[in-house]
C-alpha positions as CSV (number, residue, x, y, z in Angstrom):
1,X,57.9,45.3,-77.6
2,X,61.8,45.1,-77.7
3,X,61.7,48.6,-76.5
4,X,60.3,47.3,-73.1
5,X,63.0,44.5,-72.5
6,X,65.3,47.3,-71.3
7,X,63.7,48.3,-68.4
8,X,64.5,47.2,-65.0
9,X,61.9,45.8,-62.9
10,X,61.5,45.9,-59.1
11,X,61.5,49.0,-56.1
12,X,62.4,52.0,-56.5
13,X,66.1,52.4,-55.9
14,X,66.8,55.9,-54.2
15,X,70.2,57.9,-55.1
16,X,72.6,58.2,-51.5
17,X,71.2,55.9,-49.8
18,X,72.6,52.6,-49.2
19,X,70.5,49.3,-49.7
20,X,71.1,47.3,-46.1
21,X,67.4,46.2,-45.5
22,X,65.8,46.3,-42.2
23,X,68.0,45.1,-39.5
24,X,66.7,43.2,-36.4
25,X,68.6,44.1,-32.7
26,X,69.4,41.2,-31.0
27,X,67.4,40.5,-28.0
28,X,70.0,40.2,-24.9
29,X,68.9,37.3,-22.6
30,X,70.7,39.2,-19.3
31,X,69.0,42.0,-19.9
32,X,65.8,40.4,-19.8
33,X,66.8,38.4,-16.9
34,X,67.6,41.8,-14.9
35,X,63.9,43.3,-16.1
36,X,62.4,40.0,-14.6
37,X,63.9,40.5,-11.5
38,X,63.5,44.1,-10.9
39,X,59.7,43.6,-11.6
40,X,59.5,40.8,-9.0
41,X,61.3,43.2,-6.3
42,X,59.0,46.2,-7.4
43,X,56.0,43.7,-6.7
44,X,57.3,42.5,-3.4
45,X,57.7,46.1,-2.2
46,X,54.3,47.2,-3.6
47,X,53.0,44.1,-1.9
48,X,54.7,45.5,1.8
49,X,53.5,48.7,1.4
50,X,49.9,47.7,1.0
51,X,49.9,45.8,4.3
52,X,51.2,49.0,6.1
53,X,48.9,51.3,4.7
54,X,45.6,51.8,6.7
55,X,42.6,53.4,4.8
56,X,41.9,56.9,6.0
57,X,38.4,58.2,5.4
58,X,38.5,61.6,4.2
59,X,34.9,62.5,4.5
60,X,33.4,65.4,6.4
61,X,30.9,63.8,9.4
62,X,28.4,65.8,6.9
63,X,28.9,63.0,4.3
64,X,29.1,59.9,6.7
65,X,25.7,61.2,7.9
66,X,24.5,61.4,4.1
67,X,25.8,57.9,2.8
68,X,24.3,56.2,5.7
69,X,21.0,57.5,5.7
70,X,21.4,56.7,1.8
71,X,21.8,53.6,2.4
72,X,19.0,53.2,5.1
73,X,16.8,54.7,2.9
74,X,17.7,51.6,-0.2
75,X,17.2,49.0,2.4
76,X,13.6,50.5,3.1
77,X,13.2,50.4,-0.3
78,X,14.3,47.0,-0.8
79,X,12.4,45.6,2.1
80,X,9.0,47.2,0.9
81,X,9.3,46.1,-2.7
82,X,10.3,42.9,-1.4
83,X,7.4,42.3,0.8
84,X,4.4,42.1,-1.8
85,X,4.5,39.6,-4.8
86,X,4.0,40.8,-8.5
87,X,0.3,39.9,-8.3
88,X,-0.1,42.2,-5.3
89,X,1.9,44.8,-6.6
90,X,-0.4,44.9,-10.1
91,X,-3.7,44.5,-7.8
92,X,-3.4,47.6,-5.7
93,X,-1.9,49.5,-9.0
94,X,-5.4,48.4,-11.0
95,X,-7.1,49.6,-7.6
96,X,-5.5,53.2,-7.9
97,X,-6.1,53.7,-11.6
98,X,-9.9,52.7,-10.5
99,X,-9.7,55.5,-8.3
100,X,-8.9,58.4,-10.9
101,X,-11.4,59.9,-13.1
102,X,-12.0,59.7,-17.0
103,X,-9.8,62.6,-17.6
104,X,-6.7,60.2,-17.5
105,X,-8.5,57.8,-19.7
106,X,-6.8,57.7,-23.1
107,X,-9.7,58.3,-25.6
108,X,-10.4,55.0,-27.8
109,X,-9.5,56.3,-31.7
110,X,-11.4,54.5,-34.2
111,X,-11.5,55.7,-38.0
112,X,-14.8,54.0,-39.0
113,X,-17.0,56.3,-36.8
């Protein structure tokens, strides 16, 4: 065991290179003061130029035509789902499965027979 008393405990120690630590930079309050204010006057001049700009649509009359009808064609949609209650809507579903043959049927399975 007195063989082990010699050796030096700790970090490594590397050879050249000096042992100052981690150094923190100082945080300089005018600095920060200048940032705060150059961010305030960016905001204000973002803020002027969106009440000058005016939207300009750049859609062909081809595309108007197509996003209205689009949305003409939703609102039909909308209205007609809109204008039966759940009940109804399962009614006249039952009524059209009534309507197809035994084909569509999905054969009953039963292991026993």
């Amino acid at each position: 065991m007195a063989d082990y008393e010699a050796v030096e405990r700790g970090s490594l120690r590397l050879k050249g290179v000096a042992d100052l630590g981690v150094k923190k930079k100082k945080k300089n309050k005018e600095t920060k003061k200048m940032l705060q204010q150059i961010a305030s006057n960016q905001q204000q001049h973002d803020d002027a130029e969106e009440n000058k700009r005016t939207i300009v649509d750049k859609r062909t009359p081809a595309q108007k035509a197509f996003d209205k009808m689009q949305e003409k064609r939703q609102i039909e949609r909308i209205l007609k789902k809109a204008s039966k209650t759940h009940k109804q809507s399962v009614e006249e579903f039952n009524r059209h499965l009534d309507t197809l043959t035994e084909h569509y049927d999905i054969p009953k399975v039963s292991w026993t027979k």
